[in-house]
N, C-alpha and C positions, 0 to 999 in steps of 0.2 A: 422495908421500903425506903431508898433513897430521897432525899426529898430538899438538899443543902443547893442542889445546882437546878435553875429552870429551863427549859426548853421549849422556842417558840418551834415548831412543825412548818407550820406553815413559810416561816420565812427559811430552814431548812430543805424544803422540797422544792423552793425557787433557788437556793443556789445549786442544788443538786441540778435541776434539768439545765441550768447553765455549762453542767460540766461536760465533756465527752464520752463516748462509749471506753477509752482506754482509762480516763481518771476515774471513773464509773467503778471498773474492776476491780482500780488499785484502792479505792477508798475500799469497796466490797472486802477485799482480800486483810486489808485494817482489821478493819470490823470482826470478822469471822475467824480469819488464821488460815484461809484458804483460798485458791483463786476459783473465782466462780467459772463453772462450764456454761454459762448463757451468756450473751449478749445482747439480751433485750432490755432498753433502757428501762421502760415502768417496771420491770419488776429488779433490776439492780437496783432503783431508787426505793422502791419500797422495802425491800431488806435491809436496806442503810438508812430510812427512815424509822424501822422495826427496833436496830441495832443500838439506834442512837435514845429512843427510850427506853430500851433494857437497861443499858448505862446509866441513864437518869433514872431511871424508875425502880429497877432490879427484875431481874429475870422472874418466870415462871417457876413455882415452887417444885421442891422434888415429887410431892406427892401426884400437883397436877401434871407432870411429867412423863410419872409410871402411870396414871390413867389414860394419859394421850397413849403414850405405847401399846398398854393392853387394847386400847380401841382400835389402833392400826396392825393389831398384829397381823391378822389376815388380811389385808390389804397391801396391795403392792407398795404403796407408797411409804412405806416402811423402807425397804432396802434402794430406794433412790438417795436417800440424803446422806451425803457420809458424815460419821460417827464424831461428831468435831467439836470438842468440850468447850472452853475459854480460847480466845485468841491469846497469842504468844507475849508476854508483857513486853518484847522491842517491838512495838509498832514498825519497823520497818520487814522482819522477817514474814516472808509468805512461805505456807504450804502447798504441794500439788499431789491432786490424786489424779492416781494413773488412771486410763481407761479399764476396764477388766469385759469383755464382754459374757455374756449370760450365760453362755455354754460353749463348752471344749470338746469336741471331739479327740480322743485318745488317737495319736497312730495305730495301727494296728488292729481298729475295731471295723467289723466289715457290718455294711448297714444290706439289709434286706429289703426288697420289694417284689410281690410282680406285679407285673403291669400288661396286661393284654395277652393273659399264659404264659410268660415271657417272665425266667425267673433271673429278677436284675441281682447282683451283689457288688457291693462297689469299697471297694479297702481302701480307709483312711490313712493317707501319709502323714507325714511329718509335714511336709509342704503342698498339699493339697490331693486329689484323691486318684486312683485310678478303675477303671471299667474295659473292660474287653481291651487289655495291655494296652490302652490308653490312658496318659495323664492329662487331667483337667485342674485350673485354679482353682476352682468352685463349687461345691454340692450342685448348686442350681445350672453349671453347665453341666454336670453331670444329666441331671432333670431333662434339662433340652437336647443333646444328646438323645436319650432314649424315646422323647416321645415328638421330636420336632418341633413343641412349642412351648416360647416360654413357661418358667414353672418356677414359683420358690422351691428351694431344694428340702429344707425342711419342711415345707409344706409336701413334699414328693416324697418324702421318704418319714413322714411322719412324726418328726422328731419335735412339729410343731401342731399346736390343733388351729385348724380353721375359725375364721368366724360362724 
C-alpha cells in the first residue's frame, strides 16, 4: 500500500466538476490508457476520482481481482469493459477501442421464418440483405416489408429472444 503521497477527495472532486465534459475525457484517457465511450460527467468524475486513489493508495490485489472475475463471469458485465491493464507511462498517449458490435451476420447465410404460412427466407449480403429479389438496408426493413408493421429484425427472425 502506497502511502508517501496524501490525497484530499474532496478538494479533488471540486476542481474536477470545474472542468468540461472534453477535459473530463482527456484526464479520463490519463488515467486509464483509453478514451472513454461516455459522456456523462458524475461518472467521468468518479473514475478519475477512483483512478486518482489507486495511484495513492495502490490498486486492488490479484487475488481480489480473479474473485471479482470469477463472480462476474456469468454476468454480462464482464465483456462491457475493455481488457486495459496500466496506463501508458507518456501520459500524453491515448488508446481507442473500436466499436465491435455483438453479432455478424455472415454473407451468404440465409435466415428462415414463416410468418402467416408464408415461408420467408431472406440471404444475407455483404452490404445488407435481400427478399423476393429485393434489396433492403436492414434486417428490420426486411421485418416491415413482410408483415407491414414495424418489427425489430432480430426480434423477427429470432436471432434475438424477447423480453
Amino acid at each position: 500500500m502506497k502511502t508517501e503521497e496524501t490525497l484530499n477527495i474532496d478538494e479533488l472532486e471540486k476542481t474536477l466538476a470545474t472542468l468540461s465534459a472534453r477535459e473530463l475525457r482527456e484526464r479520463f484517457a490519463t488515467c486509464y490508457g483509453h478514451t472513454p465511450t461516455t459522456r456523462n460527467r458524475a461518472h467521468l468524475i468518479k473514475k478519475i476520482l477512483w483512478a486518482a486513489q489507486r495511484d495513492v493508495f495502490g490498486d486492488i490485489s490479484d487475488a481480489a481481482r480473479k474473485k471479482a472475475l470469477a463472480i462476474a463471469d456469468d454476468r454480462d458485465v464482464k465483456g462491457r469493459f475493455p481488457n486495459v491493464q496500466r496506463p501508458p507511462e507518456n501520459k500524453n498517449q491515448t488508446a481507442t477501442i473500436a466499436y465491435r458490435p455483438d453479432s455478424k451476420l455472415l454473407p451468404g447465410t440465409v435466415l428462415h421464418r414463416n410468418y402467416k404460412g408464408e415461408d420467408i427466407r431472406v440471404l444475407v449480403l455483404e452490404n445488407g440483405f435481400e427478399w423476393n429479389d429485393q434489396r433492403f438496408k436492414s434486417i428490420s426493413a426486411v421485418a416491415r416489408a413482410v408483415t407491414g408493421t414495424r418489427w425489430n429484425g432480430k426480434l423477427f427472425f429470432g436471432l434475438k429472444k424477447g423480453k
